[in-house]
PDBQT receptor file of N, H, CA, C and O in Angstrom, charges set to zero:
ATOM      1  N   UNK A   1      55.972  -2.148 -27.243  1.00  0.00    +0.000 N 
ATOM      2  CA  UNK A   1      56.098  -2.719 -25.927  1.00  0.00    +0.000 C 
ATOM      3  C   UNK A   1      55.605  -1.692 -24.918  1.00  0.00    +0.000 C 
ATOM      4  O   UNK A   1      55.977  -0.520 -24.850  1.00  0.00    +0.000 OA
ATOM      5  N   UNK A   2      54.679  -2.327 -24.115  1.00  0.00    +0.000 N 
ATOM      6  H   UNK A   2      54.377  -3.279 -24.169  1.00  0.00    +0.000 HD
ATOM      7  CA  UNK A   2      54.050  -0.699 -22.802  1.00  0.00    +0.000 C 
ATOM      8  C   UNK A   2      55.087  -0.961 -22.267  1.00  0.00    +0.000 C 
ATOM      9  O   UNK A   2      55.494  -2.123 -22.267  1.00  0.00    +0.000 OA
ATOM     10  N   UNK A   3      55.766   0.028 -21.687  1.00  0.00    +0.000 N 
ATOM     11  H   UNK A   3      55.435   0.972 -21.687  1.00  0.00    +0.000 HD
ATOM     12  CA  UNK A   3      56.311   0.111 -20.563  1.00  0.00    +0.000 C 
ATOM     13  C   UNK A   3      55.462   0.253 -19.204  1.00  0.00    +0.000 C 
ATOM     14  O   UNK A   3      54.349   0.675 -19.518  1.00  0.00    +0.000 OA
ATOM     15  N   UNK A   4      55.582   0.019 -17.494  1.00  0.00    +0.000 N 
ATOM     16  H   UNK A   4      56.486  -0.324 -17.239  1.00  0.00    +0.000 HD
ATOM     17  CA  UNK A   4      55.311   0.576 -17.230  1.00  0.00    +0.000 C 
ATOM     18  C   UNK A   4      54.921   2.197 -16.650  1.00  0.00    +0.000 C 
ATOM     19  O   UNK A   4      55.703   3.118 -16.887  1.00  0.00    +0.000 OA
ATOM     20  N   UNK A   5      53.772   2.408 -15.955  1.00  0.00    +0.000 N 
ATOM     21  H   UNK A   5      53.136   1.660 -15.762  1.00  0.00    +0.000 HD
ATOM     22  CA  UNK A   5      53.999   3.870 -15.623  1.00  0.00    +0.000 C 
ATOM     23  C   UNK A   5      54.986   4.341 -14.640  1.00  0.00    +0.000 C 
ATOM     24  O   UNK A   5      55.271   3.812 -13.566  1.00  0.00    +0.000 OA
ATOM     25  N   UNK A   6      55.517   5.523 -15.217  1.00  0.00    +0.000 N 
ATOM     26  H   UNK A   6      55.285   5.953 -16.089  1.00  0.00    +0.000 HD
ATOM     27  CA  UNK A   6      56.811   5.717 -14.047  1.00  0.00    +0.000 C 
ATOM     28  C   UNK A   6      56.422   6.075 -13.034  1.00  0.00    +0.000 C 
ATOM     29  O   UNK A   6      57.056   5.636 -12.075  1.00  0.00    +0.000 OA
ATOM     30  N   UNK A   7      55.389   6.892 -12.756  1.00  0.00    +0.000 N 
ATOM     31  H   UNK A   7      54.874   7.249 -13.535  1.00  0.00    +0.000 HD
ATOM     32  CA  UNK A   7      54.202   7.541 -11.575  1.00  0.00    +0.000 C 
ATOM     33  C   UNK A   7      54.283   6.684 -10.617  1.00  0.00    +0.000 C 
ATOM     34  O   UNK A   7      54.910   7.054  -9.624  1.00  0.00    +0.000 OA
ATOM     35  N   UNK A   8      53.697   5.320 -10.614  1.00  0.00    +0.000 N 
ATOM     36  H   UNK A   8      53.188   5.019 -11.420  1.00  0.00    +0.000 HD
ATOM     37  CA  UNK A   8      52.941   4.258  -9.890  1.00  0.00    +0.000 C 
ATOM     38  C   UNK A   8      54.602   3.379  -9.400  1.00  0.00    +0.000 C 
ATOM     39  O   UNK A   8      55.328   2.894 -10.268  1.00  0.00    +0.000 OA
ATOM     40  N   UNK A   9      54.837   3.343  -8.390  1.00  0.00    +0.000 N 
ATOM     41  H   UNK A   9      54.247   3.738  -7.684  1.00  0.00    +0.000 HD
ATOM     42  CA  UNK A   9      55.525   2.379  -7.520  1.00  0.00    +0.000 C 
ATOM     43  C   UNK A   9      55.280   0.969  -8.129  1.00  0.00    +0.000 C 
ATOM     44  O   UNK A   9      54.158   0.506  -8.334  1.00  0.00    +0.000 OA
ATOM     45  N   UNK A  10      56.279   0.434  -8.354  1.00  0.00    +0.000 N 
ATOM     46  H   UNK A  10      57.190   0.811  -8.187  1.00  0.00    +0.000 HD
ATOM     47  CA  UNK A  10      56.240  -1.126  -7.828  1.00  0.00    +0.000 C 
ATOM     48  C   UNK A  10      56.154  -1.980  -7.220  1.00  0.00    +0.000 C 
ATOM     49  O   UNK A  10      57.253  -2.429  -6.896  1.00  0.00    +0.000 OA
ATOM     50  N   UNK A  11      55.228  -2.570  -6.804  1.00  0.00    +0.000 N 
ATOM     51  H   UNK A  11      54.334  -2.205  -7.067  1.00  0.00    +0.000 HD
ATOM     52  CA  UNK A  11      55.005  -3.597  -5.563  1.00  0.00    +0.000 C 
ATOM     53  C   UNK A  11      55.796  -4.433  -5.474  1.00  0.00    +0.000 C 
ATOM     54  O   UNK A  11      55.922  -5.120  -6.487  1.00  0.00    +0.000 OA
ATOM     55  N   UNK A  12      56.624  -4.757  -4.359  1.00  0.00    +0.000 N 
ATOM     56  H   UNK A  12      56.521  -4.198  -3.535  1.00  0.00    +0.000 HD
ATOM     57  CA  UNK A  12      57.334  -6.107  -4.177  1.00  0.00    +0.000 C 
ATOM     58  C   UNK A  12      56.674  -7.012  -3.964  1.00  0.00    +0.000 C 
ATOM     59  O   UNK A  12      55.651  -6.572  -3.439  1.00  0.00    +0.000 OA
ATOM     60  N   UNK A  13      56.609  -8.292  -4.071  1.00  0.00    +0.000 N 
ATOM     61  H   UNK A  13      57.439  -8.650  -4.497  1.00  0.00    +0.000 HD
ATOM     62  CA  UNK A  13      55.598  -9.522  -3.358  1.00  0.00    +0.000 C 
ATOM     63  C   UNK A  13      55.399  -9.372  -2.324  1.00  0.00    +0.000 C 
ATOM     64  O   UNK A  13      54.250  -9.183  -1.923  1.00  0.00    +0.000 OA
ATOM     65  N   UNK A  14      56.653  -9.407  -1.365  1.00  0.00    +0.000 N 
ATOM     66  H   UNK A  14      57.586  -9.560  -1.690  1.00  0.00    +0.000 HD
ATOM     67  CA  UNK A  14      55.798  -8.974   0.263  1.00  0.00    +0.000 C 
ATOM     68  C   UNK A  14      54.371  -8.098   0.441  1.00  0.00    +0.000 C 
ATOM     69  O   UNK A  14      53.459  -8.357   1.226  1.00  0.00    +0.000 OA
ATOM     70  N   UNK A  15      54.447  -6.981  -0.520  1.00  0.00    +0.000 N 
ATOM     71  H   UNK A  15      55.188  -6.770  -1.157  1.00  0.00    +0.000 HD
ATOM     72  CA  UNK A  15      53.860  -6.104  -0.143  1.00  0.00    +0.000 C 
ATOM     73  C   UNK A  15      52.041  -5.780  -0.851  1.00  0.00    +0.000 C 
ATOM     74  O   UNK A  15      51.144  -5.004  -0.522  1.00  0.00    +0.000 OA
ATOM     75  N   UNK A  16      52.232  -7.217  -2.320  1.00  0.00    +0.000 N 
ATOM     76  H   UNK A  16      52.960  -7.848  -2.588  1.00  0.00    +0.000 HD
ATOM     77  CA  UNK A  16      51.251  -7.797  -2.750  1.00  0.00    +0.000 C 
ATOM     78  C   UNK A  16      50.357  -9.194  -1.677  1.00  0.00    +0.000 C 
ATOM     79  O   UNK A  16      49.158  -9.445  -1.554  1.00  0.00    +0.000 OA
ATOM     80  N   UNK A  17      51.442  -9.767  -1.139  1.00  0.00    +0.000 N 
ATOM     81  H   UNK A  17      52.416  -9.563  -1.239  1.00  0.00    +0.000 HD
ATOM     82  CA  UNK A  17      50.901 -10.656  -0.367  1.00  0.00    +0.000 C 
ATOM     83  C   UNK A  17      50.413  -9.943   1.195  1.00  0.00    +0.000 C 
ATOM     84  O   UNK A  17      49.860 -10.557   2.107  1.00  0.00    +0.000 OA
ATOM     85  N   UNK A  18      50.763  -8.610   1.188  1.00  0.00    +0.000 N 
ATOM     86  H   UNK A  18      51.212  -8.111   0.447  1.00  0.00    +0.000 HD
ATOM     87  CA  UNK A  18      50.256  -8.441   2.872  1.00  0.00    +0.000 C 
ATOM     88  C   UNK A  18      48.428  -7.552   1.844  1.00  0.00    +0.000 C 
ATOM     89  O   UNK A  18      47.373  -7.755   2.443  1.00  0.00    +0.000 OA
ATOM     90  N   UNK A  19      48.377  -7.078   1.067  1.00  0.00    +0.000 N 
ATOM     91  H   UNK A  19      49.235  -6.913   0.581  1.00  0.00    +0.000 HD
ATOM     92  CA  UNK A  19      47.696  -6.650   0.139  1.00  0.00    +0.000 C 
ATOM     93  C   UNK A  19      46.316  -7.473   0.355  1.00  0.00    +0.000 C 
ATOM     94  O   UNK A  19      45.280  -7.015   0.835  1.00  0.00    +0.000 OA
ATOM     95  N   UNK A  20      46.592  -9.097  -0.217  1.00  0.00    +0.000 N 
ATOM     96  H   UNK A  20      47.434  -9.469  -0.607  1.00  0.00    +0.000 HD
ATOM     97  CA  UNK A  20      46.042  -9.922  -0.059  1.00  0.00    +0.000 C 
ATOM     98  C   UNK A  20      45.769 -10.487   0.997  1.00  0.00    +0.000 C 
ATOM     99  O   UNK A  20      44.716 -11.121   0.940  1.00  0.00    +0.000 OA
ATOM    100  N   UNK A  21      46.296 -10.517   1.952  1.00  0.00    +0.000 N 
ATOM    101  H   UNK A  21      47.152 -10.001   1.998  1.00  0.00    +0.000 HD
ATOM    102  CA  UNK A  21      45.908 -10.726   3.381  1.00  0.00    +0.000 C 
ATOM    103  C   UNK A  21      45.031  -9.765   4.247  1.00  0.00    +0.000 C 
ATOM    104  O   UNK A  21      44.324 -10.148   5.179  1.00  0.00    +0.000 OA
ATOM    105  N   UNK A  22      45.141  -8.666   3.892  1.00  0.00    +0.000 N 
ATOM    106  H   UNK A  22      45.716  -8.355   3.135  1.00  0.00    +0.000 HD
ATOM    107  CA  UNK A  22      44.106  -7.562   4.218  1.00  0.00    +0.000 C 
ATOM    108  C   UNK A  22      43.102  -7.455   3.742  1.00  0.00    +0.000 C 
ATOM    109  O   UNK A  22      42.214  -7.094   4.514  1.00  0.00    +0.000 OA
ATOM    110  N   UNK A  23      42.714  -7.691   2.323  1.00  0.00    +0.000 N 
ATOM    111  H   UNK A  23      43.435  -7.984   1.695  1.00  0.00    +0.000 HD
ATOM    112  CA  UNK A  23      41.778  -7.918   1.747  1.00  0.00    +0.000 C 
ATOM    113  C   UNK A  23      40.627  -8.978   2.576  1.00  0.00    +0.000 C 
ATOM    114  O   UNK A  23      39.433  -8.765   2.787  1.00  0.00    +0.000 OA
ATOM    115  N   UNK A  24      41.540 -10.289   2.982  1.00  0.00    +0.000 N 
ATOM    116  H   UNK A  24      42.510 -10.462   2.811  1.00  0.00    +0.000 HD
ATOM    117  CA  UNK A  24      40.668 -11.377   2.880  1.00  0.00    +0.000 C 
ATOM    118  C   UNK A  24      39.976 -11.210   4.624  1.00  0.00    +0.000 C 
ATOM    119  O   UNK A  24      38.908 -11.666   5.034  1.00  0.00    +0.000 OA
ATOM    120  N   UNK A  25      40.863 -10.519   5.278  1.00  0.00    +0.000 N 
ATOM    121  H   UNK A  25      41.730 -10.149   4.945  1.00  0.00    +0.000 HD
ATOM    122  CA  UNK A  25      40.782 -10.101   6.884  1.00  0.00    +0.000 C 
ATOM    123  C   UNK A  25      39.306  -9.152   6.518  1.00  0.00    +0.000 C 
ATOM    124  O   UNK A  25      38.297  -9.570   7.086  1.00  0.00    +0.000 OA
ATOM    125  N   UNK A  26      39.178  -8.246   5.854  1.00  0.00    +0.000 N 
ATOM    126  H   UNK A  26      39.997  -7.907   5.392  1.00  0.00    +0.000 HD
ATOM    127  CA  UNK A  26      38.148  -7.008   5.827  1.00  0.00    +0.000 C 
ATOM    128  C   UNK A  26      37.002  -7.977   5.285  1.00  0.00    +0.000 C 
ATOM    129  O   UNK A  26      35.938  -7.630   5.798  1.00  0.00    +0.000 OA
ATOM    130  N   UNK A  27      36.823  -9.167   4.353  1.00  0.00    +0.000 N 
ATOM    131  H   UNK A  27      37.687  -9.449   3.936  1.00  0.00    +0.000 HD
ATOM    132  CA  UNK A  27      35.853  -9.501   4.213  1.00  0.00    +0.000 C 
ATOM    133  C   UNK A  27      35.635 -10.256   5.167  1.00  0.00    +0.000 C 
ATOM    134  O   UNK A  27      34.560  -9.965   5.692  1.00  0.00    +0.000 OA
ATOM    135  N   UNK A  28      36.349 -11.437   5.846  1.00  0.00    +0.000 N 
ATOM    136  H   UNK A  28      37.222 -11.673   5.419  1.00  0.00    +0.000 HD
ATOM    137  CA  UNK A  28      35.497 -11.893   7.219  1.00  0.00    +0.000 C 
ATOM    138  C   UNK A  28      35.353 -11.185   7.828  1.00  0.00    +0.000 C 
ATOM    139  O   UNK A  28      34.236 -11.369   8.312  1.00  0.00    +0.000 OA
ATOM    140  N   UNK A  29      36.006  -9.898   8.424  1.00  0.00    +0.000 N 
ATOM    141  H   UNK A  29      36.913  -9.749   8.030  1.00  0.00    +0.000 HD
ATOM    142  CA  UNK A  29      35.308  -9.196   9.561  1.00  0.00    +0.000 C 
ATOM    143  C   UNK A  29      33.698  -8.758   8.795  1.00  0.00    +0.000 C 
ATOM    144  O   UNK A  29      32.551  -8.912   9.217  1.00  0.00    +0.000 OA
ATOM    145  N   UNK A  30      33.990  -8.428   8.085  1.00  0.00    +0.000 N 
ATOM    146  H   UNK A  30      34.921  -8.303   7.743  1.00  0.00    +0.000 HD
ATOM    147  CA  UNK A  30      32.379  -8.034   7.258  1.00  0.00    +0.000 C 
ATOM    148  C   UNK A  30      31.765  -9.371   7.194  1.00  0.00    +0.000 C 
ATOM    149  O   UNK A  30      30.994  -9.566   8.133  1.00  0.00    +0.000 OA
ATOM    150  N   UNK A  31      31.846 -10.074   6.599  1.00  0.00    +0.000 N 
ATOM    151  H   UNK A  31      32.472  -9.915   5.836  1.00  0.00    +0.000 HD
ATOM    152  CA  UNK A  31      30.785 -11.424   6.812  1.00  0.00    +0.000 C 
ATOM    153  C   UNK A  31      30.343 -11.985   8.359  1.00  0.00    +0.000 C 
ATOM    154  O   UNK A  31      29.314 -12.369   8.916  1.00  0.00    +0.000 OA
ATOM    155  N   UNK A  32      31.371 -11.842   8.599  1.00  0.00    +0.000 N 
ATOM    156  H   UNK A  32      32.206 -11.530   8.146  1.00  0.00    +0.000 HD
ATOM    157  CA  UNK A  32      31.385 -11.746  10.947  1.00  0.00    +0.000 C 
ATOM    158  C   UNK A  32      30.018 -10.597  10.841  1.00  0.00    +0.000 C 
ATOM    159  O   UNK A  32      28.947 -11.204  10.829  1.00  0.00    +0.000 OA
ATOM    160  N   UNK A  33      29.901  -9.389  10.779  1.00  0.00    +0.000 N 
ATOM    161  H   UNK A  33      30.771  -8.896  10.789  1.00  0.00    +0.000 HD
ATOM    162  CA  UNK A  33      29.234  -8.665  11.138  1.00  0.00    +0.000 C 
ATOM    163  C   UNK A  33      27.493  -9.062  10.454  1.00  0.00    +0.000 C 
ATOM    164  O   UNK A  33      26.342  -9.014  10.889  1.00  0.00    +0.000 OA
ATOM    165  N   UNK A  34      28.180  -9.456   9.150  1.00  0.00    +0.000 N 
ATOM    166  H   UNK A  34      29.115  -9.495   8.797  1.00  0.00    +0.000 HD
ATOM    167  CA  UNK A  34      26.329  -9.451   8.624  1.00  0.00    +0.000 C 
ATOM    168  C   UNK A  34      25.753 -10.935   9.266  1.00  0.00    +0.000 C 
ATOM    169  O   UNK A  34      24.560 -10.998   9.562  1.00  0.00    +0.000 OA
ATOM    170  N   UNK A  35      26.632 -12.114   9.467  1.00  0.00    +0.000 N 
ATOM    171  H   UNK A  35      27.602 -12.063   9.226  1.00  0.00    +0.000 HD
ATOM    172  CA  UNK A  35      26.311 -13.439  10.086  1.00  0.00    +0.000 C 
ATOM    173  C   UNK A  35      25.615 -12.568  11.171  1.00  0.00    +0.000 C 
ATOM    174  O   UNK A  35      24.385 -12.588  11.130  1.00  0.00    +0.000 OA
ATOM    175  N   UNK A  36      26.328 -11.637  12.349  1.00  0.00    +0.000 N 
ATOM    176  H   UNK A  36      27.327 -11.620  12.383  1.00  0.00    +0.000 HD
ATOM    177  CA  UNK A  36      25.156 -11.765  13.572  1.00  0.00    +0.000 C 
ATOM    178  C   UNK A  36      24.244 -11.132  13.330  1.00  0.00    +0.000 C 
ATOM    179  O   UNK A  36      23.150 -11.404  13.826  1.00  0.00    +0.000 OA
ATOM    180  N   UNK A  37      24.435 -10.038  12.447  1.00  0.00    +0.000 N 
ATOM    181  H   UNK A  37      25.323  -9.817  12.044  1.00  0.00    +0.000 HD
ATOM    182  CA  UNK A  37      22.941  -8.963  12.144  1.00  0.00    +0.000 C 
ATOM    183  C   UNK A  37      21.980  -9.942  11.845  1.00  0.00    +0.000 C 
ATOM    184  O   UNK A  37      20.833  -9.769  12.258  1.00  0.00    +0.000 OA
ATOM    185  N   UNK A  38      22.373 -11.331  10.939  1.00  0.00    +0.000 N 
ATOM    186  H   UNK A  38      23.305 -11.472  10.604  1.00  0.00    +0.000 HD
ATOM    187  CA  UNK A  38      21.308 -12.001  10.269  1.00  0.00    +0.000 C 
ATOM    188  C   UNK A  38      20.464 -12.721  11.722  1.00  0.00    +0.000 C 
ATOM    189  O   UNK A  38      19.238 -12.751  11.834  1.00  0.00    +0.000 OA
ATOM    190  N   UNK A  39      21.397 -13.237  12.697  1.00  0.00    +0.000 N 
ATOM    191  H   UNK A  39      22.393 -13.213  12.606  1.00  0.00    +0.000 HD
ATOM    192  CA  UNK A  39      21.501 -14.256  13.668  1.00  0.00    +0.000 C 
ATOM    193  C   UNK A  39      20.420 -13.360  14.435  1.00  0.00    +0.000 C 
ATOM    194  O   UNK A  39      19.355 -13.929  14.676  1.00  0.00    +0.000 OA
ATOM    195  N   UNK A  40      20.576 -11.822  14.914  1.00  0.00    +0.000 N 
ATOM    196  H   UNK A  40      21.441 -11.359  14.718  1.00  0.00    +0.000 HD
ATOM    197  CA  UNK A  40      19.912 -10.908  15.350  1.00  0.00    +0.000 C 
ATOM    198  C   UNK A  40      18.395 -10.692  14.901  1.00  0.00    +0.000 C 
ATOM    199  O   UNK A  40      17.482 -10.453  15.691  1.00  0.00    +0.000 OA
ATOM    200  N   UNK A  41      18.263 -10.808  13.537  1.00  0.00    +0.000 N 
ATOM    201  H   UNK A  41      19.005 -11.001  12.895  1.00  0.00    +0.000 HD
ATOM    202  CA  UNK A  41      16.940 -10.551  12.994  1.00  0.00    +0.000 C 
ATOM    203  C   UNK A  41      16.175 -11.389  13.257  1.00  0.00    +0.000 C 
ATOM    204  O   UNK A  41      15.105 -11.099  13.791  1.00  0.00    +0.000 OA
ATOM    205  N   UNK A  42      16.658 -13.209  12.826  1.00  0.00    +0.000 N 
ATOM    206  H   UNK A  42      17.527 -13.444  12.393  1.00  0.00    +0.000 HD
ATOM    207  CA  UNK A  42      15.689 -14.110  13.370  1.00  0.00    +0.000 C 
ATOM    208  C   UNK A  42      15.434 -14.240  14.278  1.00  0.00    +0.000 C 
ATOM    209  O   UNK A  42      14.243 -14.158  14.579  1.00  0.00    +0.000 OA
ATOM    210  N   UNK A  43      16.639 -14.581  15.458  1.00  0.00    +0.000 N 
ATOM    211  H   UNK A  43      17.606 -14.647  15.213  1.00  0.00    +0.000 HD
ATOM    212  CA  UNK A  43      16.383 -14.210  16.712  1.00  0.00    +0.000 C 
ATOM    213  C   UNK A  43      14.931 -13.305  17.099  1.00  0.00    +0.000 C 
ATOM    214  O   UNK A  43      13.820 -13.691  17.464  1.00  0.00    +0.000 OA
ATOM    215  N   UNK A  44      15.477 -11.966  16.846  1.00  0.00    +0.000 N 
ATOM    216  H   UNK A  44      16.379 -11.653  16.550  1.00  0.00    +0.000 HD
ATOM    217  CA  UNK A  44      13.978 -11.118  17.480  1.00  0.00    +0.000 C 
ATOM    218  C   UNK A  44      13.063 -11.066  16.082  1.00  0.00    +0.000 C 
ATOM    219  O   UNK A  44      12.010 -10.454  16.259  1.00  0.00    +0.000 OA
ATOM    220  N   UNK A  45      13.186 -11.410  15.185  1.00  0.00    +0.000 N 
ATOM    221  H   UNK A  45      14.041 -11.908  15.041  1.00  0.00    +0.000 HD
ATOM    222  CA  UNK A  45      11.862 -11.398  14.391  1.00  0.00    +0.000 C 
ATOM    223  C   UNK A  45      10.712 -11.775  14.629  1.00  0.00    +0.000 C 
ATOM    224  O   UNK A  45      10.467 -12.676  15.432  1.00  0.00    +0.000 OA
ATOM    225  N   UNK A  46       9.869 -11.170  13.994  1.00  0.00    +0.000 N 
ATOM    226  H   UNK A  46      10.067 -10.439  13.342  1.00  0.00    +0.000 HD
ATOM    227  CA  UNK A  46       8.585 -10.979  14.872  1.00  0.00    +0.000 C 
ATOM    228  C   UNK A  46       8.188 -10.809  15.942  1.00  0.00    +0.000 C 
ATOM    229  O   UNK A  46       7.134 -11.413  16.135  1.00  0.00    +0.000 OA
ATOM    230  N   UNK A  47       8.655 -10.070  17.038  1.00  0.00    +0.000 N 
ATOM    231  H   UNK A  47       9.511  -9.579  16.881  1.00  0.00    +0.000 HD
ATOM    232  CA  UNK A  47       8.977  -9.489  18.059  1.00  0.00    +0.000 C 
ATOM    233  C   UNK A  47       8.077  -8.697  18.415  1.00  0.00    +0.000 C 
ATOM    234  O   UNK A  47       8.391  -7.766  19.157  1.00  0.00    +0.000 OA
ATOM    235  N   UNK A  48       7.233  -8.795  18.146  1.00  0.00    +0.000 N 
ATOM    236  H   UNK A  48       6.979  -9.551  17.543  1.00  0.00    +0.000 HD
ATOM    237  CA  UNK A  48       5.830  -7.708  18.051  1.00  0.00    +0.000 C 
ATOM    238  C   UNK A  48       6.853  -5.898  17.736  1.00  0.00    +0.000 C 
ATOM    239  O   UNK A  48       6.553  -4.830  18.271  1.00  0.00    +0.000 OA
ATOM    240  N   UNK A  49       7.791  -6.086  16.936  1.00  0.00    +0.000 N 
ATOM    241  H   UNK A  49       8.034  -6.953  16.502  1.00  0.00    +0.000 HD
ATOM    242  CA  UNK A  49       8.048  -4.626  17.047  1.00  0.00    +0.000 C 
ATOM    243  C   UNK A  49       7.728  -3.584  16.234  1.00  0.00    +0.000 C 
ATOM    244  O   UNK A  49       8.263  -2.478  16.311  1.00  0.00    +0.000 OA
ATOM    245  N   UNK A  50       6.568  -3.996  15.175  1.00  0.00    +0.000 N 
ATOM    246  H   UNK A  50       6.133  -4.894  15.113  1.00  0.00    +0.000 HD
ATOM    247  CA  UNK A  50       5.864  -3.543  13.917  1.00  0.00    +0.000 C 
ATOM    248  C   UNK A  50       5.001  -3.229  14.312  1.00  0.00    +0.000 C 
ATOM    249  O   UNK A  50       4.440  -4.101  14.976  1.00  0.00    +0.000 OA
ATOM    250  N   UNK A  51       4.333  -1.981  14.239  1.00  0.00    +0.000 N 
ATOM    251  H   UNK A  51       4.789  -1.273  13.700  1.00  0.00    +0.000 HD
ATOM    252  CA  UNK A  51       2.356  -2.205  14.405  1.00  0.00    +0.000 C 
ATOM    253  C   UNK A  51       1.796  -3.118  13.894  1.00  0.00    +0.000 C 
ATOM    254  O   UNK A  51       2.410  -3.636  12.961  1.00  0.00    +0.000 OA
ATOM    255  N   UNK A  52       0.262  -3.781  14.299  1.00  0.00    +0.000 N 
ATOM    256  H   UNK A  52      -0.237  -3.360  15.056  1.00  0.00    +0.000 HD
ATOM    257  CA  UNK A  52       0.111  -4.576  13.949  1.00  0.00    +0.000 C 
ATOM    258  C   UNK A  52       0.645  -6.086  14.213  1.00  0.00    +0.000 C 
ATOM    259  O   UNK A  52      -0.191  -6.950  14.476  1.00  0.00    +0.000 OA
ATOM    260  N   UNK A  53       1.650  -6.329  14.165  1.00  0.00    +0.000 N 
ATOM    261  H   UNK A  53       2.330  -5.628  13.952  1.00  0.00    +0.000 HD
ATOM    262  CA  UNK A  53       2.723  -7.884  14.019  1.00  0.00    +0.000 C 
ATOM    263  C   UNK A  53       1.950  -8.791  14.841  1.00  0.00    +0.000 C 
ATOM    264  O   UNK A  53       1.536  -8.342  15.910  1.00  0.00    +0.000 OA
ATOM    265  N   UNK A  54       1.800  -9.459  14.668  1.00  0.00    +0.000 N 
ATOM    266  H   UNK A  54       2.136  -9.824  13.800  1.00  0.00    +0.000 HD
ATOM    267  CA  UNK A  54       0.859 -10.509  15.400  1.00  0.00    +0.000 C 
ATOM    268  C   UNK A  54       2.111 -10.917  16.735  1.00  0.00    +0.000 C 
ATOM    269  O   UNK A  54       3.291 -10.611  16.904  1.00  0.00    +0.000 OA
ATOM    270  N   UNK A  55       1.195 -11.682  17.436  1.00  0.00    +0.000 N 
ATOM    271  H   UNK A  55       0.236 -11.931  17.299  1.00  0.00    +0.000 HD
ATOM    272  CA  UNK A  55       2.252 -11.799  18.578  1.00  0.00    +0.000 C 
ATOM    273  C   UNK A  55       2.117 -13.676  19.108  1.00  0.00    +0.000 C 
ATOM    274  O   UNK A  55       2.832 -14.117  20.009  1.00  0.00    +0.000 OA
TER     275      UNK A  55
C-alpha cells in the first residue's frame, strides 16, 4: 500500500478548488492578451511597415 509522502501537505478541497480557479483565470487572461495581439496584427497588417510591403 503507498502511503502518502509525509513532506508534501495535504490539500483540502477548498484549497484544490481555489487551485482550479486560478488556473482557469491565468488562461483567459492569456487568451485575452493573444485575442488582441491577433486583433492588432490584422488590424495593422500590411501597414507598409516592412521594406518593400506593398502599400
Amino acid at each position: 500500500m503507498a502511503d502518502r509522502d509525509p513532506g508534501k501537505p495535504r490539500l483540502s478541497e477548498r484549497h484544490i478548488k481555489q487551485r482550479t480557479k486560478n488556473w482557469i483565470l491565468l488562461l483567459t487572461i492569456i487568451g485575452i492578451c493573444v485575442l488582441f495581439f491577433a486583433i492588432t496584427i490584422v488590424r495593422f497588417g500590411g501597414a507598409g511597415v516592412l521594406p518593400g510591403a506593398p502599400r
